[in-house]
N, C-alpha and C positions, 0 to 999 in steps of 0.2 A: 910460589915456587917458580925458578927459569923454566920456560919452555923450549927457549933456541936451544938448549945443549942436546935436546932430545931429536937423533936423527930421523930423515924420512918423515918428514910433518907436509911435504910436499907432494904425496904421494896418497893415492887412496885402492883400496883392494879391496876384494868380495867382502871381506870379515869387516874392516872397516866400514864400509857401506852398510853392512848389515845391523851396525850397531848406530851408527848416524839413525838408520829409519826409527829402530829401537827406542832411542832416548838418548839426546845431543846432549845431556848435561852427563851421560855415562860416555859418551866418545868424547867427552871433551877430559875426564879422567882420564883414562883407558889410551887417547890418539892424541891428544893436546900436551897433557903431560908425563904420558909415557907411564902412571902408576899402573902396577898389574896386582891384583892377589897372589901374596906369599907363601901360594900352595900349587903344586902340581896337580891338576884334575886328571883321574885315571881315566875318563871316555878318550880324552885328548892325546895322554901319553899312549892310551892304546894303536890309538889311529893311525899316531906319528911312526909307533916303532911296526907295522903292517907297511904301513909306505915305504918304512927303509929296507926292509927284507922286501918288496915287490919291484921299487926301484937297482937292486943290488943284480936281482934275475933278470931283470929290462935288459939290463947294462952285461950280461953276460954270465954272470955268477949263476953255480947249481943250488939248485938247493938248500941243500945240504950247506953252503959257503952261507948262505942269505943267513940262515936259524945258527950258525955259527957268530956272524956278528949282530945277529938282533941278543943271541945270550951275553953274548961279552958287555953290550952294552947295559944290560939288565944287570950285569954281574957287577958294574960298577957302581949302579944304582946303590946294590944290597950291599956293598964295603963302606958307599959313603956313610950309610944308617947304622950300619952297626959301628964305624967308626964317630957319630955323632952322639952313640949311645942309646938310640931309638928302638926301642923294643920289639920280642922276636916276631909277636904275631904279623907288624910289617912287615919286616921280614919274610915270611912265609907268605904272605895273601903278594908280594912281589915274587916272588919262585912262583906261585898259581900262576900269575896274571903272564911271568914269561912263558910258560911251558903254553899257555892258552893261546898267546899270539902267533909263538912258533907251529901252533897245529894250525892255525888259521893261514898261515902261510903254503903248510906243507897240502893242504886242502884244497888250497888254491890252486895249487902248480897241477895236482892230482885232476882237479875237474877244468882245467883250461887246457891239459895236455896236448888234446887235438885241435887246438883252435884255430890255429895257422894263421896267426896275427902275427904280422913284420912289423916290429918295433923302432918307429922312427927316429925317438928322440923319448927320453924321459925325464922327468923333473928338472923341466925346464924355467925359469924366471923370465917375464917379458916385461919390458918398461915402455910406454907407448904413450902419444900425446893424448887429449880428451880433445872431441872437435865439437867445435859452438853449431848451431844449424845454418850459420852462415858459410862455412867451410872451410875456418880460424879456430888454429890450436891457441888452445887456455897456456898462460906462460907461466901461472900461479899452482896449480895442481896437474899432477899427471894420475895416469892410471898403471897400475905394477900387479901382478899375481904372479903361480907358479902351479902351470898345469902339472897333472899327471904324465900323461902321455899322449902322444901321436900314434898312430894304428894304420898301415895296408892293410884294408880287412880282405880275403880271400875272393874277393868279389871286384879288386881292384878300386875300391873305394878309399880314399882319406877319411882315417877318424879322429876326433880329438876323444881321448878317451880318459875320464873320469872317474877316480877310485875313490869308494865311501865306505866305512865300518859305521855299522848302526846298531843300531838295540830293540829295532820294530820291525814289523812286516816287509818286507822289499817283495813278496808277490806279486802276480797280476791281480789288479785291479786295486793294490792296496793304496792306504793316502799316502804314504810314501814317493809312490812311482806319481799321483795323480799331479800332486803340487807342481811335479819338474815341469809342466806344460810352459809354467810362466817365469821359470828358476833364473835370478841374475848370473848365476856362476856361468851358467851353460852358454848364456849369452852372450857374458864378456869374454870368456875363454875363444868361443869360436869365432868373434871379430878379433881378438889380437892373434890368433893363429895367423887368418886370413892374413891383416895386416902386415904379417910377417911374412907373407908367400906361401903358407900351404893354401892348397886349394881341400878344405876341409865342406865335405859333403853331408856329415851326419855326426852324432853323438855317440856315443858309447859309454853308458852308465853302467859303472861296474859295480855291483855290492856286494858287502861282506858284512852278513849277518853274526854280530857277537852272539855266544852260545847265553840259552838261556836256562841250561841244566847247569849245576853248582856240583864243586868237592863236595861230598857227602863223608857223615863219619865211617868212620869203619869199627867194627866190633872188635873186643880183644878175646881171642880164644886159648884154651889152655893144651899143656899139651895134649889131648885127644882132640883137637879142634872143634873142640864145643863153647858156645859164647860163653863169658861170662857175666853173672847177674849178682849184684851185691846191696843187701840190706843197708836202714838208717845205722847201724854200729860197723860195718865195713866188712860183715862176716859174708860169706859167700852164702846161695839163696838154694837150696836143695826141695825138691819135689817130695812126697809119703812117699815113693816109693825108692827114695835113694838119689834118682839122677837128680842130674843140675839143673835147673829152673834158665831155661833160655830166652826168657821174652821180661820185657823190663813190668812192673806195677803202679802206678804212679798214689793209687789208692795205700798200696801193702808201703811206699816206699822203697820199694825194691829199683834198681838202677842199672840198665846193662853197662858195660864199661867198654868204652869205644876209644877210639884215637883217631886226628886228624887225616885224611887220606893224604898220601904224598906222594910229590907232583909229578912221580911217576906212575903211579897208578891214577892219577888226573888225566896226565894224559892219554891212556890207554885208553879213558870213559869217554873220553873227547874222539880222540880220532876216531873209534867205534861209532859215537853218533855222527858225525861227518860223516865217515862210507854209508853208514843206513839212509841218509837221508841230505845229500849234498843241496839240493836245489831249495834247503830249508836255510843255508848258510850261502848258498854263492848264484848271483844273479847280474843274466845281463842283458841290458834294451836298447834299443836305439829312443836316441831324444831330439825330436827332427826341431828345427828352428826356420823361418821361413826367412824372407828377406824385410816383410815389414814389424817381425818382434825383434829382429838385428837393430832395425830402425829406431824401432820405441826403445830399446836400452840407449842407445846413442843420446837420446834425450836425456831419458832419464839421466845417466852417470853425468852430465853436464850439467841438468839441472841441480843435483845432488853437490857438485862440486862448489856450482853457484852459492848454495845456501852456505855450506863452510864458510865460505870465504865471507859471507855477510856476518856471519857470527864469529868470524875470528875479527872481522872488523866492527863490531858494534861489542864486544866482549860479552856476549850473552847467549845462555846455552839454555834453554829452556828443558825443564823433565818434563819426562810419561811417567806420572807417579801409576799408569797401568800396568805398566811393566815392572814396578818394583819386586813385587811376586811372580814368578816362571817358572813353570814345571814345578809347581809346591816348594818352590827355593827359594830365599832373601837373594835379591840381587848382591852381588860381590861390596858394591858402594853404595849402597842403602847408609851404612855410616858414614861417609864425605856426604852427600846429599842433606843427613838429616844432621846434619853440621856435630856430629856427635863425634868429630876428630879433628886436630888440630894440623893445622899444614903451613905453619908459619913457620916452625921449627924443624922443615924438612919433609925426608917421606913416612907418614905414619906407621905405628906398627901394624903387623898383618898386611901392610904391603910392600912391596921392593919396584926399586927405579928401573924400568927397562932403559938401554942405551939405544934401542930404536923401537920405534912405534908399531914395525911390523915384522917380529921376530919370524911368523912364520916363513919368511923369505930369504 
């Protein structure tokens, strides 16, 4: 396959980097030539449509405006599928997943109301050289991301401020918070602020814990609003003494009859556990960086730049066959690697050509 046609091969960012340490024969898929898997990951799209309703409110928008265009854009999701013919239950677990994000937003606004953060700039893209330790910019790779935000924090501090959805612990003391001690993101982020002229003081890790309680069914009740419970022949399930039998038997065969909850009564289950328990969903810390781990990334992203450049010029991307398996998941290109697809005749199935390497910019 050509690689020149694939934009931005000149360029490296947190994600890239992180998939180089990973396994260079999967960034040479993925960053070399631009293939991605032919499916939207819901962690990802979550994350992304949270950043555009928190970027919309940066930017000036109510609330109320932000969960207006995060639904529009979900609404467009659910027209493309039904117009591709994709079945309803997508459907539906996409109405969950928007109504889920718009409380995560409206949660958000709700527990930061008083926080008297002056918003300097948000999602911003920065493009900056990489400097050798001689004090010579690399003319072959640069360095490119796109922070969150900039922060006056009330204390008259500069913050670069960092917005994460997760799906584990963000507490204190948890491994979550512990890792960021030594986190590239934090690091590159607050040299290209600098680089840029903030004088950036501290960090501000902001999280946003996805909820870990589910739609649940709901019972169908009749009109006296009593459940209903129905035998292996479909007859309704009656007690000796007349009433209706409310609780399901799985021995007798007996079945209560439920329906899906819908995604207004989701969201009601949702925003209810937000108020009872916000600081189980919304957390924020400072992540100090000192002047000599500024240092040690400077190295690193240079020495990391270096090794691309030996392997794009020796044509060899060597695997971490340890990394094949992550998080109990087949890696994405475990079939390129185990030559179980063919790439003579273009992009194989199950993946699509990106026209730049780093979409998320």
């Amino acid at each position: 396959m050509e690689t020149t046609q694939v934009k931005n091969r000149d360029v490296i960012t947190n994600s890239s980097m992180a998939c180089f340490k990973s396994c260079r024969q999967k960034f040479y898929w993925s960053y070399e030539l631009g293939l991605r898997p032919d499916i939207e990951k819901t962690p990802l799209r979550i994350g992304s449509m949270v950043h555009e309703g928190l970027d919309l409110m940066a930017k000036g928008a109510t609330v109320e405006q932000a969960i207006n265009v995060v639904s529009d854009l979900y609404a467009e999701k659910i027209v493309d599928i039904a117009g591709m013919g994709q079945d309803e239950e997508l459907e539906y677990k996409l109405n969950i997943e928007c109504v889920t994000v718009c409380c995560l937003i409206e949660g958000y606004a709700n527990a930061w109301a008083d926080s008297q953060i002056e918003i300097i700039e948000s999602e911003k893209t920065f493009n900056l050289p990489i400097i050798n330790p001689n004090g010579n910019a690399m003319t072959s790779i640069k360095q490119s991301g796109k922070r969150d935000r900039i922060g006056k924090l009330p204390d008259g501090r500069i913050a670069l401020m960092e917005t994460k959805t997760c799906g584990e612990d963000i507490g204190p003391g948890s491994d979550y918070r512990n890792v960021l001690a030594i986190n590239q993101q934090v690091s590159m982020y607050v040299n290209a602020a600098r680089a840029e002229g903030f004088d950036i003081e501290t960090t501000l890790y902001d999280c946003i814990r996805k909820p870990t309680i589910k739609p649940c069914a709901v019972p169908l009740t009749d009109e006296n609003g009593l459940k209903i419970v129905l035998d292996e022949d479909g007859a309704r399930v009656f007690k000796k003494n007349g009433d209706p039998r409310l609780t399901a038997s799985k021995a007798d065969g007996y079945v209560l009859q439920t329906r899906p909850m819908t995604s207004k009564e989701w969201g009601e289950k949702l925003m209810a556990d937000i108020a009872e328990r916000p600081e189980f969903y919304y957390q924020r810390f400072e992540v100090p960086r000192m002047a000599d781990d500024l240092e040690e990334f400077n190295v690193e992203i240079w020495q990391i730049a270096k090794d691309i450049n030996d392997c794009r010029r020796r044509g060899r991307w060597y695997r971490n066959t340890s990394n094949c398996r992550m998080y109990n998941s087949l890696c994405p290109y475990y079939s390129l690697c185990a030559g179980e697809r063919d790439l003579t005749d273009g992009v194989p199935a199950g993946f699509r050509q990106a026209e730049t390497v780093h979409e998320e910019l």
